[in-house]
N, C-alpha and C positions, 0 to 999 in steps of 0.2 A: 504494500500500500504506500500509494507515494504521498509525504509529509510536506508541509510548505517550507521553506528552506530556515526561517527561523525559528519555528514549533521545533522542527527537527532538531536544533542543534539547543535549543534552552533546554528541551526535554531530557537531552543529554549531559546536561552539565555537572551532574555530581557524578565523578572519576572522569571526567573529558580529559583533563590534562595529561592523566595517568594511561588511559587510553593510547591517545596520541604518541605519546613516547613510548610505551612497548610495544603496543600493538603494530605500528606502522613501520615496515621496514627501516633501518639507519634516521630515522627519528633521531637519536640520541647526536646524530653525527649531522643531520643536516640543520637542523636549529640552530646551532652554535656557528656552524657554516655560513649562513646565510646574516647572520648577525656580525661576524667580522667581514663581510663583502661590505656593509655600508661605513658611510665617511663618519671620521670623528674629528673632535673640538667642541667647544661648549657652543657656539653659535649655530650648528648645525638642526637642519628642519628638516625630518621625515615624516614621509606620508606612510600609511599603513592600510592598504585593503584587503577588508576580509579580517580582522585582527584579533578576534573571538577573544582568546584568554590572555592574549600575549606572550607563547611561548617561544618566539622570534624575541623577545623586545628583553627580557628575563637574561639573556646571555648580550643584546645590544647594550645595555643597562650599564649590566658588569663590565663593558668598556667603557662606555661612555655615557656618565651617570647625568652630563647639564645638556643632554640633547634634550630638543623639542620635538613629540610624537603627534601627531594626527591622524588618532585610529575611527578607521569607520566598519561597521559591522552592524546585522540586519536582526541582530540577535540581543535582545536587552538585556536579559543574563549574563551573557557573556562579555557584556560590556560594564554591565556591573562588576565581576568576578575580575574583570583586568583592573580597574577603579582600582579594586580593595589590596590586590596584588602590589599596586606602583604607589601607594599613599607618598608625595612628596618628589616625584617627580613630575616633569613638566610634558603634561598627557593633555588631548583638547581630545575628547572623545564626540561622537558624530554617529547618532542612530539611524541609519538611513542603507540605502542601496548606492552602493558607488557609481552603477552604472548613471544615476538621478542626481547625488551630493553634486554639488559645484566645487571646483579645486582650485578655481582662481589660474594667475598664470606668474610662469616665473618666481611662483613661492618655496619652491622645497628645494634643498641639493638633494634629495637620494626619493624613491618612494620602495616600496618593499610589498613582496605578499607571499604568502608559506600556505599550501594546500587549501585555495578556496577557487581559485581563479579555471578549475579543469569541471568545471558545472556548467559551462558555459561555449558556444560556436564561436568560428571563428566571425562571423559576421558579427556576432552581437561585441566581438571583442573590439573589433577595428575602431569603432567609433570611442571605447572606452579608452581604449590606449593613445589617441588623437589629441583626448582629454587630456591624458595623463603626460604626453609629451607637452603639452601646453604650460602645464602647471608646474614643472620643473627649472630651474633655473638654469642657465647656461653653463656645459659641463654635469650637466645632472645627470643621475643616470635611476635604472628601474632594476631591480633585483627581484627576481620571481624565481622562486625554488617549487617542484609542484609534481604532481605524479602524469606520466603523458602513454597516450596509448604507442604500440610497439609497432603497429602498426595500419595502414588505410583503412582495411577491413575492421579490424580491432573498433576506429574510431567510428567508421559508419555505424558497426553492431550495436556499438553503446548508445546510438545518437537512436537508431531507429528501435530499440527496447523501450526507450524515453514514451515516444511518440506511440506507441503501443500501449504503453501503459497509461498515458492520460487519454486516450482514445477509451480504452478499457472503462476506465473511473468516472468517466465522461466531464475531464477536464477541460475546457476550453479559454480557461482566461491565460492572462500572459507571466501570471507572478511566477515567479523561482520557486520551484520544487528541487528535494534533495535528490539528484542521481548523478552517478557521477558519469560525465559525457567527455573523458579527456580528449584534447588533440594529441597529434605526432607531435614530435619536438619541430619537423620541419613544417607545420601550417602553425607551430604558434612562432615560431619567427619569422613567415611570413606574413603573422597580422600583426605582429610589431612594427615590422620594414613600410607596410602597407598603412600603417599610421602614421609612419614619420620618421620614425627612429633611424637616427644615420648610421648604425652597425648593431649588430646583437653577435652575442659570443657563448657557445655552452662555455662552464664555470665546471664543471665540474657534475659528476653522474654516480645515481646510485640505482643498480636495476633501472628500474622504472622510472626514476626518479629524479630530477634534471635541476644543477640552477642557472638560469638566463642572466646575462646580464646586456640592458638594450642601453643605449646612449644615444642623448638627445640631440 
């Protein structure tokens, strides 16, 4: 039965964190990974989508304690639950849908995202990511760690299970349900490039599991 994407993940929230990091392959190794890919110094503005609990920001923290965070996520709980986690650092939290929040332009050096971003087509992404080059400042760059299908087939199957299953339930509105629809590594770097991003570069790979780094 498919859940709307924030039911899903608040319903979840007692053991999420604990979850994530066993259950999820190199978990323990890409969280910390993806947190020393972003820039440090105390003046520094990161963006965060998809931010749930903050287990990207827990190991960014421990570098770099006077950074400023802009976490957005669809999920109240779990926006509460990163709240109560950072008491005393400098967090602007942002209930909403990213594809919808506004980001402004030229505000952030870095923006970041850890297993939210593979829910979603590549068309829905292009115009997110257009956003997201906008709102970066020059030199800025986007760090996405995230799980991707292995391949074409792989991604159609996931894509056309989806649309079965709200055909099934007899869903037809357009909110975000939880299933996971990864791309290949090479349609999500070409909906980075096809946003704007002057180069993207794998970072680094675990199985399935990939981190991007696109520059603006």
């Amino acid at each position: 039965m498919l859940e709307r994407m924030d039911a899903f993940f608040d319903s979840r929230l007692d053991g999420y964190d604990e979850h994530q990091l066993t259950c999820i392959a190199s978990a323990q190794e890409f969280y910390p990974y993806t947190a020393g890919c972003l820039p440090k110094g105390a003046d520094v503005q990161i963006l965060d989508l998809g931010c749930g609990t903050g287990l990207e920001l827990e190991a960014y923290f421990a570098l770099n304690p006077n950074a400023t965070v802009t976490g957005i996520d669809l999920a109240p709980g779990m926006l509460k639950a990163l709240e109560a986690k950072f008491l005393g650092r400098n967090i602007r939290l942002i209930l909403g849908s990213y594809f919808e929040v506004p980001f402004g332009e030229n505000a952030f050096d870095a923006a970041v995202s850890v297993e939210s971003l593979h829910h979603f087509t590549k068309a829905e992404k292009v115009p997110l990511y257009a956003k997201l080059k906008a709102a970066l400042k020059p030199n800025g760059y986007f760090v996405l760690t995230d799980y991707f299908a292995l391949s074409e087939q792989e991604e159609r199957l996931h894509r056309q299970e989806l649309l079965r299953l709200k055909q099934e339930q007899g869903i037809a509105d357009d909110a975000f349900y939880h299933y996971d629809t990864p791309l290949t590594v090479p349609h999500e770097i070409e909906a980075l490039r096809e946003a704007g991003f002057s180069s993207v570069e794998v970072l680094r790979q675990w199985g399935a599991t990939a981190t991007l780094k696109a520059n603006k």
